[in-house]
N, C-alpha and C positions, 0 to 999 in steps of 0.2 A: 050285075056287071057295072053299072052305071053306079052306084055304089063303091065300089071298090076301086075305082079310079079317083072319085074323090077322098077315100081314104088314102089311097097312095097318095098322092096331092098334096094332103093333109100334114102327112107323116113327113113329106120332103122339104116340105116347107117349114115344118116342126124342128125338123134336123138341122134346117139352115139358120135356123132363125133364135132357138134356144139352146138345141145340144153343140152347135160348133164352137161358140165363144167359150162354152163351159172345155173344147177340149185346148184353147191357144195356152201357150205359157204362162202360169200364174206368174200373180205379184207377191210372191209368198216374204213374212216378215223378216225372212233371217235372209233371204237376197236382198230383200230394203234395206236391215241394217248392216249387211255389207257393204252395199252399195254407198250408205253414210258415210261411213266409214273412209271408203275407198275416196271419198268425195273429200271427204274430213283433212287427209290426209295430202291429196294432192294441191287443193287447194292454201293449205299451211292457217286456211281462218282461225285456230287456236294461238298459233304464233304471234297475232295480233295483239295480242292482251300483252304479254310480255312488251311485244315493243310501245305497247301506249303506255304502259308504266314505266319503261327507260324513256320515256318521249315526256311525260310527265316531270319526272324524275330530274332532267336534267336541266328544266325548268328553276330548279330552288336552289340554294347553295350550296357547292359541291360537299359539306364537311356532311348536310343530311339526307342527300340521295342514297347510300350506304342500305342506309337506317329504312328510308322510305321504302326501297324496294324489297327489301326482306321484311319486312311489316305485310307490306301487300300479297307478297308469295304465303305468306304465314295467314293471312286472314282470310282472303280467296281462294275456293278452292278451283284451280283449273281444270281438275280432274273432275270432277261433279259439273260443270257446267258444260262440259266436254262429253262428257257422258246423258245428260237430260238433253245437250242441242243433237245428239247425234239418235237417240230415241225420238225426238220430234221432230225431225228430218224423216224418218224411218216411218210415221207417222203420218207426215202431209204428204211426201212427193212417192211417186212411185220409182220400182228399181231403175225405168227407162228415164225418168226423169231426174234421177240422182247419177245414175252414168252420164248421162248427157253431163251434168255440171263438171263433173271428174272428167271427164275428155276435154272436154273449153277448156278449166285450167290446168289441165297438162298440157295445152298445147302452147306453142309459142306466142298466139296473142293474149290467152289466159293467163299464163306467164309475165308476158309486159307490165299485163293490169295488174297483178297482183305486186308486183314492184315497185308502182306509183301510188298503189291505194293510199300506202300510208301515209303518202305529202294530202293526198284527197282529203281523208279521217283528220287530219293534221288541221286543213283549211275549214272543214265543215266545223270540228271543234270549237275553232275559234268564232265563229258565226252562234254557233251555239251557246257559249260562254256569253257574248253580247249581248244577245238575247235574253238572256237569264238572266243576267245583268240587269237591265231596262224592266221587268216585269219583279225586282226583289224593291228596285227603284220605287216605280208605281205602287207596290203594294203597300209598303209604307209608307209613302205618303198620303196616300187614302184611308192607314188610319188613323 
């Protein structure tokens, strides 16, 4: 008798503690990469590329912007990068954490941000180019 109670015991605690997690909702790959997807989309982060090449673009004189941006459309492929960030999305975050992002930016403060990014991407840029700048600087003068 004394026996069998800790078996039962055993078994309850066995239930609680290794079979229940095994029965919650997986995080199965094809709801990840829906969820990318869904994520992909709400968010518009592909659309970025385009406006930083019209953002570029409109930078040079207007007779080779034409040229410039149908070069870049022709040489990047949007579709491929689109496709390897939405498999490694699919990859790192889970379904619950890939809806979470596709909820934020469908919502109206997700929204906001996503509106302003590009002055953001715009400012960092340029901090960045500066940068680069200063260290092409240094390097040749060191040799």
């Amino acid at each position: 008798m004394k026996y069998q109670k800790l078996i039962i015991i055993f078994l309850i605690f066995t239930e609680a503690f290794l079979i229940s997690p095994c029965l919650e909702a997986k995080d199965e790959k094809n709801d990840r990469m829906m969820a990318a997807k869904r994520y992909a989309e709400t968010s518009q982060i592909f659309s970025l590329w385009e406006k930083s090449i019209i953002s570029i673009a409109n930078k040079m004189p207007e007779a080779k912007r034409s040229d410039f941006i149908s070069n870049m459309k022709k040489i990047v492929s949007i579709e491929n990068i689109e496709k390897k960030a939405i498999d490694s999305m699919a990859r790192y975050f889970t379904t619950e954490e890939l809806n979470a992002l596709a909820d934020f930016y469908g919502s109206p403060v997700g929204k906001s941000i996503m509106k302003k990014f590009d002055a953001y991407i715009a400012d960092v840029q340029v901090i960045l180019r500066e940068e680069m700048i200063k260290v092409i600087k240094e390097h040749k003068k060191n040799q």
